[in-house]
C-alpha positions as CSV (number, residue, x, y, z in Angstrom):
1,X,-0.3,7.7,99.8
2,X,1.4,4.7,97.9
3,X,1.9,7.0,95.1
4,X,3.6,9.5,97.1
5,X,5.9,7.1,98.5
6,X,6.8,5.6,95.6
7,X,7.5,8.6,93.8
8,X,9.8,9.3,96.9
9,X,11.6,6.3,96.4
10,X,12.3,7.1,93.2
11,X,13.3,10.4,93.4
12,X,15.7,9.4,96.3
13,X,17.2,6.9,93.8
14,X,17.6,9.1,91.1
15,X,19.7,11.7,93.7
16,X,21.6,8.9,94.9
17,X,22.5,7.9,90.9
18,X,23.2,11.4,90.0
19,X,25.5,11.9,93.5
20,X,27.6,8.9,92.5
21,X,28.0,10.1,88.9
22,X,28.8,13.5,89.8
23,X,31.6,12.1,92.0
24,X,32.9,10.1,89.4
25,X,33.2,13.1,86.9
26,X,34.6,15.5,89.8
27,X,37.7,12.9,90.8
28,X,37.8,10.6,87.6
29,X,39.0,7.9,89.1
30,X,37.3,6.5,92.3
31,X,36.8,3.3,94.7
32,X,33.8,2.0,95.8
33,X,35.1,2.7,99.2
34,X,35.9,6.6,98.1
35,X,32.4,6.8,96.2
36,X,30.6,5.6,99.9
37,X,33.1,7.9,101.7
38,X,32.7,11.2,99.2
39,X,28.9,10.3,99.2
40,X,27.5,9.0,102.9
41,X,25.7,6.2,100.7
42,X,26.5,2.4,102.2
43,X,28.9,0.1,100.6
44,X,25.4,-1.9,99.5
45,X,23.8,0.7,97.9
46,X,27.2,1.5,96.1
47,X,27.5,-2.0,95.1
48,X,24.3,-1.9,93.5
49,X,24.4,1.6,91.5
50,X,28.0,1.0,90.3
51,X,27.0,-2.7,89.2
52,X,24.1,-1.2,86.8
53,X,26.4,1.2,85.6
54,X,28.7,-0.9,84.9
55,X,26.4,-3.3,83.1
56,X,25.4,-0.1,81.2
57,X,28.6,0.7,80.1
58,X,28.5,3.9,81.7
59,X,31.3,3.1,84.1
60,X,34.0,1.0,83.4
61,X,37.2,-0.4,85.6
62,X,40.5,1.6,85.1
63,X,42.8,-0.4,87.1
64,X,43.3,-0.7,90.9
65,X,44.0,1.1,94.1
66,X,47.3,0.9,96.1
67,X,46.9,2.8,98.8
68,X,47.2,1.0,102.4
69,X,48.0,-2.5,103.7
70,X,43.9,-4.1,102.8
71,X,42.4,-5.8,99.6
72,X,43.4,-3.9,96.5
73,X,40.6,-2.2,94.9
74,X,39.5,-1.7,91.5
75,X,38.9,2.1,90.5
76,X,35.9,3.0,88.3
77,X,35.3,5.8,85.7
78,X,33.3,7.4,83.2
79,X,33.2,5.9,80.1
80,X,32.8,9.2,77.9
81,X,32.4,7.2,74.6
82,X,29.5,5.7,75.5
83,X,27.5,8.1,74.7
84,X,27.1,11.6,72.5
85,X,25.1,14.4,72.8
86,X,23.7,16.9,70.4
87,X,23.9,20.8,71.6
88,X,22.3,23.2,69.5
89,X,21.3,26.9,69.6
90,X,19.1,28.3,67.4
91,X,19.4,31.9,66.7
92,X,18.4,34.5,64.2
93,X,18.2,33.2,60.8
94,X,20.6,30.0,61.6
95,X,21.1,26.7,64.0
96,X,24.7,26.4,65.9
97,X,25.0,22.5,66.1
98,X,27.6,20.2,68.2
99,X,28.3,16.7,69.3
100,X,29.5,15.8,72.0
101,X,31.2,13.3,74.2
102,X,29.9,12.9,78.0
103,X,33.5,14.2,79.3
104,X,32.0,17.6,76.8
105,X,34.7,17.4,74.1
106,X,33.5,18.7,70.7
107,X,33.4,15.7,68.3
108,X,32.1,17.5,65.5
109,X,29.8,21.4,64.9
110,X,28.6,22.9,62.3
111,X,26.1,26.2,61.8
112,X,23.2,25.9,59.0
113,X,21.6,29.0,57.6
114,X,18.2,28.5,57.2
115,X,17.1,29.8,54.0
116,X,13.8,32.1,53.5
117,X,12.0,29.1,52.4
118,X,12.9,27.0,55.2
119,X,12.1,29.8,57.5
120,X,8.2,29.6,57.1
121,X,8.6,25.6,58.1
122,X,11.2,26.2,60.8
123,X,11.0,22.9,62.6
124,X,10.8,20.7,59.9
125,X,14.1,22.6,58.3
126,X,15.2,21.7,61.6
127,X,14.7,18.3,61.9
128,X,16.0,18.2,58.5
129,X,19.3,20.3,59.1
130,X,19.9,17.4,62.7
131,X,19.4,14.5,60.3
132,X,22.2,16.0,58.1
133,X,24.8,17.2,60.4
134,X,24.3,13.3,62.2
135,X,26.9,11.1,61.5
136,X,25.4,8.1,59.6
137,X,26.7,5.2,62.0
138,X,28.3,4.8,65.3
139,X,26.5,7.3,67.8
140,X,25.0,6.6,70.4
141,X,22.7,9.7,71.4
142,X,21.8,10.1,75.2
143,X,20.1,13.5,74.4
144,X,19.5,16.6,72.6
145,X,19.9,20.2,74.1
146,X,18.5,23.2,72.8
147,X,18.7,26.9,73.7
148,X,17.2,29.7,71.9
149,X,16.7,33.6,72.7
150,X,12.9,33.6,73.9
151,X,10.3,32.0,76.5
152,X,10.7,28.7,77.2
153,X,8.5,26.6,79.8
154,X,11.6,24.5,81.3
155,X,9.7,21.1,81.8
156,X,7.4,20.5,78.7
157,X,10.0,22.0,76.3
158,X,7.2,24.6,74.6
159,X,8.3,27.6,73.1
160,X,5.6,30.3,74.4
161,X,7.6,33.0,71.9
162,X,10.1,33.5,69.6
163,X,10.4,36.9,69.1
164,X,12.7,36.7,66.0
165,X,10.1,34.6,64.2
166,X,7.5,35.3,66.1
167,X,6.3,31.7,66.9
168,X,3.8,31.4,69.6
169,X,3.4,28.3,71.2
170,X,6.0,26.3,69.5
171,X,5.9,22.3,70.4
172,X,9.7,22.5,70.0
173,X,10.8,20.1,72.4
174,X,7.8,17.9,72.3
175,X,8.3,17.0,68.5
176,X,12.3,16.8,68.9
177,X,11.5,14.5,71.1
178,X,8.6,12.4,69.4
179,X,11.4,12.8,66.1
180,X,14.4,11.7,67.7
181,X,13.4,9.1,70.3
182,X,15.6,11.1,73.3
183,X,14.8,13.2,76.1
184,X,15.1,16.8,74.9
185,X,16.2,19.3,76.6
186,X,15.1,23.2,75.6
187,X,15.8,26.5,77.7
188,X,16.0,30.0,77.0
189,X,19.3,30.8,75.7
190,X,20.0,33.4,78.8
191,X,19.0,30.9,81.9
192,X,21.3,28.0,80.3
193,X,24.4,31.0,79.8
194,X,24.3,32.0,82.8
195,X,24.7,28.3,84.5
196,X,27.7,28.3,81.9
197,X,28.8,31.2,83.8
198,X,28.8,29.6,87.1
199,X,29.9,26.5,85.9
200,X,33.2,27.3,83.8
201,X,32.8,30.8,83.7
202,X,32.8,34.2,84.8
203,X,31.1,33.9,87.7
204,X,32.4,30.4,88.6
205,X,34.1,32.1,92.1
206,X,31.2,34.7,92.6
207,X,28.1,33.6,94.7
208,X,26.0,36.6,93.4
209,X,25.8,37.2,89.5
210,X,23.4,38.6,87.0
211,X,23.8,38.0,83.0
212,X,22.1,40.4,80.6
213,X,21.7,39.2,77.0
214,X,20.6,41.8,74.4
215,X,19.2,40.6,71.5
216,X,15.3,40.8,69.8
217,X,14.6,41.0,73.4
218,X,16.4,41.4,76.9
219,X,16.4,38.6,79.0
220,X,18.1,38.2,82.2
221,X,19.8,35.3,84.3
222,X,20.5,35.7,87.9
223,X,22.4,33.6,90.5
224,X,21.7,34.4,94.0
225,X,24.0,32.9,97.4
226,X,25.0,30.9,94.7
227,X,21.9,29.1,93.2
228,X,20.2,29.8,90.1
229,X,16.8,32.0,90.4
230,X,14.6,30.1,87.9
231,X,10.6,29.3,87.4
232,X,8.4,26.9,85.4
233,X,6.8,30.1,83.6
234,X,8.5,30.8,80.9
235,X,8.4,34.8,81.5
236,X,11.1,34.9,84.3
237,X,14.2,37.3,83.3
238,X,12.4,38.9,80.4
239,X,13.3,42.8,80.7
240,X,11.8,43.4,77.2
241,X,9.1,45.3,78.2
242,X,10.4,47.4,80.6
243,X,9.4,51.0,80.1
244,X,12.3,53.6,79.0
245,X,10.3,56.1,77.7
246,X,6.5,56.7,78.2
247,X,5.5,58.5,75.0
248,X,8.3,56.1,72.9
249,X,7.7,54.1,69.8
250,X,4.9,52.0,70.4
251,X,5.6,48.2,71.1
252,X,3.7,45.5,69.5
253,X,3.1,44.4,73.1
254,X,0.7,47.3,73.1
255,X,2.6,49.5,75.1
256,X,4.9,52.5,74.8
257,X,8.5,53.2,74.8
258,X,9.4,49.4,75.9
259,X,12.6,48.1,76.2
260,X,13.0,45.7,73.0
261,X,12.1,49.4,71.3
262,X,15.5,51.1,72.4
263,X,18.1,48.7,73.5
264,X,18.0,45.4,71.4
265,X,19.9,44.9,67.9
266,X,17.1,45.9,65.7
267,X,16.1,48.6,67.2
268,X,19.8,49.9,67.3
269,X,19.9,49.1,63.5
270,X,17.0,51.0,63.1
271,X,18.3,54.1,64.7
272,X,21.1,53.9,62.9
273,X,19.1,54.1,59.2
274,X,17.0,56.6,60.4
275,X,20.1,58.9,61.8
276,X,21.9,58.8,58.5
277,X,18.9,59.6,56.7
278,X,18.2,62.8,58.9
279,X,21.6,63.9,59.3
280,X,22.4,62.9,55.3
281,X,25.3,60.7,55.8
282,X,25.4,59.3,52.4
283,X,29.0,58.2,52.4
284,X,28.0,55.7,55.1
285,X,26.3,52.5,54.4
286,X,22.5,52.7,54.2
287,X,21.9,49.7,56.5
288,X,24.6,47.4,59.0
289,X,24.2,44.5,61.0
290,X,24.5,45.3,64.8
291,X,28.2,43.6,64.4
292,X,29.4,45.8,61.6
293,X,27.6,49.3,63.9
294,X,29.9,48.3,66.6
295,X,32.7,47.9,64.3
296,X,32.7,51.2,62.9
297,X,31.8,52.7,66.6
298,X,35.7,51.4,67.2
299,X,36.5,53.0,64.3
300,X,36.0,56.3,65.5
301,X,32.3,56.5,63.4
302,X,30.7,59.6,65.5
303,X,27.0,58.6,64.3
304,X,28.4,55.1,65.8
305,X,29.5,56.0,69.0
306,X,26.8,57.8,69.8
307,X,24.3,55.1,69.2
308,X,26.3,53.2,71.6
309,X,26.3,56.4,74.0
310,X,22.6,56.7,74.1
311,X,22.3,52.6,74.4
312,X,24.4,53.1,77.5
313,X,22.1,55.5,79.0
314,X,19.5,53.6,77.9
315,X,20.6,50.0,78.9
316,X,21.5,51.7,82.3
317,X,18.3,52.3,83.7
318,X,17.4,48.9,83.0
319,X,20.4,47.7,84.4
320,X,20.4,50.3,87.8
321,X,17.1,48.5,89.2
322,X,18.8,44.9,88.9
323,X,21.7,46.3,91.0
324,X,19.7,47.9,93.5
325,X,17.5,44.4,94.1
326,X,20.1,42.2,93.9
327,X,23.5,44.1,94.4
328,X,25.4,41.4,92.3
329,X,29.0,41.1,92.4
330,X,29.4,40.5,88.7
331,X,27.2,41.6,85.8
332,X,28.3,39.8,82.7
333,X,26.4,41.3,79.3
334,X,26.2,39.1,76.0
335,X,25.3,40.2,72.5
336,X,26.7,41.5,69.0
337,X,26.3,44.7,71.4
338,X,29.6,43.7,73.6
339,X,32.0,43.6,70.7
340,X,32.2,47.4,71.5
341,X,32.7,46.2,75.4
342,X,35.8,48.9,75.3
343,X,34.1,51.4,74.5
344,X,30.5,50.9,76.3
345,X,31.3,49.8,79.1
346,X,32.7,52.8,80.5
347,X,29.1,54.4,79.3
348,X,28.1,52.1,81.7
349,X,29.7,53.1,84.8
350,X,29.4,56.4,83.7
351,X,25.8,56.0,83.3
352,X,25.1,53.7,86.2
353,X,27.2,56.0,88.9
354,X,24.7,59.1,87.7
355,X,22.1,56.8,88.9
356,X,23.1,54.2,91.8
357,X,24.9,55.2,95.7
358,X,28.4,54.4,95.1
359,X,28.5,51.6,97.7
360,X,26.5,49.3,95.1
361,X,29.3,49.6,93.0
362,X,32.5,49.1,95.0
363,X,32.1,45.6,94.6
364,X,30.3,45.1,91.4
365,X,32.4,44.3,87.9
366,X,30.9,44.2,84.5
367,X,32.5,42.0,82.1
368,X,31.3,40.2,79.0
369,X,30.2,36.7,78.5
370,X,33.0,34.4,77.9
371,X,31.0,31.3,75.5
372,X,29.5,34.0,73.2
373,X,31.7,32.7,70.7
374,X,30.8,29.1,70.9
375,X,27.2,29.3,71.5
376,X,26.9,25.5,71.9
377,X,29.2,25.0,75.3
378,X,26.7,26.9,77.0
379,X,24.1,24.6,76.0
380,X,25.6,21.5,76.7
381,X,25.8,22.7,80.6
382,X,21.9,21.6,80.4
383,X,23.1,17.6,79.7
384,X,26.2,17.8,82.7
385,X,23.2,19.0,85.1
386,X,20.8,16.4,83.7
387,X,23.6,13.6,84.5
388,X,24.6,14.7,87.8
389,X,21.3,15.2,89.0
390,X,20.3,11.9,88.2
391,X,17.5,12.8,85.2
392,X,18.9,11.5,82.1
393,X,20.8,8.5,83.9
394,X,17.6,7.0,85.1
395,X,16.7,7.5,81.1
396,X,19.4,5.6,80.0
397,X,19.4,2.9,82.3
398,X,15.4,1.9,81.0
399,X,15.9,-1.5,79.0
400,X,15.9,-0.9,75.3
401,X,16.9,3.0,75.9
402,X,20.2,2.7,73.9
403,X,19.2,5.2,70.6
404,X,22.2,4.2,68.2
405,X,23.1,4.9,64.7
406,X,24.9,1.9,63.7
């Protein structure tokens, strides 16, 4: 019983941290009296939480209050420099990395390829790459952030599989952290995307929205009445072995005609090889990236376009039983696949109208991802919830928790 109280209590102060925070980073500048007014706390308790963060150095005064006839006031703000973040995705063959500052402004980035050596000892070429791209002296890191395109458990940070490298059981987050000496924070790249979305996005004005990233694999992200649908197993969103096609190309799952067979980059690249071979198309290349396939679909390539057609189709059905469960108002799709968005999307309602009653798609837009070209804002969204919920304050505030390189 005295356990579960005081693990109440400290939840309760964690939430009332995170509330004040959050209303510091929504106004900027704010009272004590406006911080008890926006968050129903009393002037004692907000006494005490801004006094720690101020001895923190999280907050800092900038300046004073005029409004009214009473006591002048002295307003309080972030203080973004005190500490930087590191955001990182890690994708096929390479590691987007960025710091940041708490307000989220890029300080520095930089992508490393991993070479095929430091493929077969991915994390240590990881750890490696981190220690090179951080600055020497003078930052101060609250946390790392980490997305990456497979199943992730959300709490402990484990990486249950990477598809692209096929890495079972990866102690990712677990050994960043152990490395490092900060809290470390590691999601599938789709369920941290899609908060993106909501949060400076696409879908920031639309209560209903699904995200569909194709990739190695098809994983999905879905916000319902406005809150994200998310699990602690590490399997939620993961269309990849949805079945297409009965009697298709056997999946190393162990069943038939799956999704990740069809509809994901490799297998698109693979059709592509195998339909120049059979229809003897030697003037084209004998093998493209997924990029340079939809770059010659735009081009007017027949064999192209209708790879993309039959990805359409095929993308459709998977996409016709979200609609029907969760009749979205916006489905946004990343991937190489949507740099052809002009041309398949209108597959797409094509396709999907064949399939779906027209009243679940009066409402319903499809538009691309808007971070896919700076994979590491996405990421970051991780750190802003980890602040404003109160997680990663209560971290820094432990004595002896400020990780410097100075």
């Amino acid at each position: 019983m005295n356990e579960l109280v005081k693990g109440s209590i400290d939840l309760i102060r964690q939430l009332n941290y995170g509330l004040v925070y959050a209303s510091l980073e929504e106004h900027q500048e704010l009272s004590r009296t406006d911080l008890s007014r926006l968050t129903g706390l009393s002037p004692a308790s907000i006494t005490k939480i801004t006094r720690e963060l101020l001895d923190n150095e999280l907050v800092v005064p900038c300046g004073e209050s005029s409004v009214g006839r009473g006591r002048r006031q002295t307003l309080l703000r972030i203080n973004e420099r005190r500490y930087q973040f590191l955001s990182m995705r890690l994708g096929r063959g390479y590691v987007d990395m960025a710091l940041f500052d708490l307000a989220g402004r890029s300080l520095s980035r930089h992508r490393h390829q991993f070479s095929q050596e430091e493929r077969t000892t991915l994390l240590d070429s990881l750890i490696e790459a981190i220690r090179r791209f951080l600055p020497e002296r003078g930052v101060r890191l609250a946390c790392v952030a980490l997305c990456l395109p497979g199943q992730v458990e959300r709490h402990s940070g484990m990486v249950r599989h990477f598809p692209y490298y096929d890495l079972r059981d990866w102690p990712l987050g677990p050994t960043l952290e152990t490395t490092f000496g900060v809290p470390v924070l590691v999601s599938g790249d789709v369920r941290t995307w899609i908060q993106a979305e909501r949060e400076w996005g696409a879908a920031k004005d639309c209560s209903d929205a699904v995200l569909v990233f194709v990739h190695n694999d098809i994983g999905v992200g879905m916000v319902v009445n406005g809150q994200l649908i998310e699990s602690e197993h590490a399997l939620l969103g993961d269309l990849s072995h949805l079945q297409l096609e009965p009697y298709g190309q056997r999946c190393y799952c162990g069943g038939f005609g799956c999704a990740c067979t069809l509809v994901t980059n490799q297998a698109l690249e693979a059709q592509y090889r195998d339909l120049r071979e059979r229809m003897g198309l030697s003037e084209l290349p004998e093998q493209v990236t997924i990029r340079e396939l939809c770059e010659l679909a735009l081009e007017g390539n027949p064999l192209c376009q209708q790879i993309l057609h039959q990805a359409a189709g095929r993308l459709a059905k998977v996409l016709a039983n979200l609609i029907c469960l969760l009749n979205p108002g916006k489905l946004l799709l990343g991937g190489e696949l949507t740099r052809a968005d002009s041309l398949l999307f209108p597959m797409l309602h094509q396709s999907l109208a064949s399939q779906l009653p027209g009243e679940y798609l009066v409402r319903l837009q499809i538009e691309s991802t808007r971070f896919y070209e700076d994979p590491t804002k996405p990421t970051s969204v991780q750190v802003h919830k980890a602040l404003r919920d109160g997680s990663l304050l209560m971290t820094l505030l432990r004595p002896g928790a400020d990780t410097s390189f100075e």
